[in-house]
N, C-alpha and C positions, 0 to 999 in steps of 0.2 A: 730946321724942320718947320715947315708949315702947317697949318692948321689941319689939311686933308691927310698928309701924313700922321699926326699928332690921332687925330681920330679914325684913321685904320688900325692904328697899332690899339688903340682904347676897346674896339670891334674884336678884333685878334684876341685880346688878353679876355674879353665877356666871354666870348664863344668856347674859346677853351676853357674858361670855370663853367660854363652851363654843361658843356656838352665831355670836358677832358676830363673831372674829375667824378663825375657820374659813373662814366666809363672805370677809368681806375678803380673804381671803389667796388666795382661790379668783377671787374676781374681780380684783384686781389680778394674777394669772396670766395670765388672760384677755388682759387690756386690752394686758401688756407683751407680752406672745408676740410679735405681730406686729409688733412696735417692734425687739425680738432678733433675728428673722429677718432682719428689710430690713436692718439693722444688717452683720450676718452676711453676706449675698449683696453687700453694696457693698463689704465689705471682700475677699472672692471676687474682684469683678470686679477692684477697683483691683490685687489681689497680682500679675497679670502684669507690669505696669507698674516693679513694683520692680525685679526683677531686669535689664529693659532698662536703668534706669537707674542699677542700678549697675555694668553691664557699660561702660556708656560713662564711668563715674564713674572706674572700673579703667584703663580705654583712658586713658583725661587722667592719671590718675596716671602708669601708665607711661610716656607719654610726657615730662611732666616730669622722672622720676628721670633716664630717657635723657638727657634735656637738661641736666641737672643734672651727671652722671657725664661728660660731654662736658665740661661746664664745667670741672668737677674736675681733667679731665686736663689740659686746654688751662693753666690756672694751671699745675700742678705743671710741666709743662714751660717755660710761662716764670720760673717760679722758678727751675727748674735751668739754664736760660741767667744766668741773672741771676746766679747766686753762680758761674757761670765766670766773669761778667765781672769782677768784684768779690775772683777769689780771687788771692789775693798769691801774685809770680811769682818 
């Protein structure tokens, strides 16, 4: 390779970064747009849906702790029967 070949090909490779990757980057803009939006409007639609769901997710929780706390108490009181029966008289 000589020096004139050596510096078309140096020519070649600038032009296609100034001029190839501008391009590219403008059309893969393009092409994603409308892939981002639909993207966007499905996660729009589904957002109402969370908050139902976690309202009834909150409703089972509280219902459980209720249940739970009911539980709590029903032991602690048959514990405190329990060490009257067991407490030395």
């Amino acid at each position: 390779m000589d020096f004139g070949q050596i510096k078309d090909a140096v020519m070649l490779f600038i032009m296609l970064l100034v001029f190839g990757v501008p391009a590219i980057a403008i059309a893969a803009r393009l092409a994603i747009r409308p892939i981002v939006e639909a993207i966007i409007r499905l996660k729009e639609i589904s957002a109402p849906a969370a908050p139902m769901l976690n309202n009834a997710r909150v409703e089972a929780l509280e219902a459980e702790v209720s249940r739970l706390s009911m539980e709590v108490q029903r032991l602690n009181e048959v514990d405190t029967f329990n060490r009257q029966l067991t407490k030395p008289q």
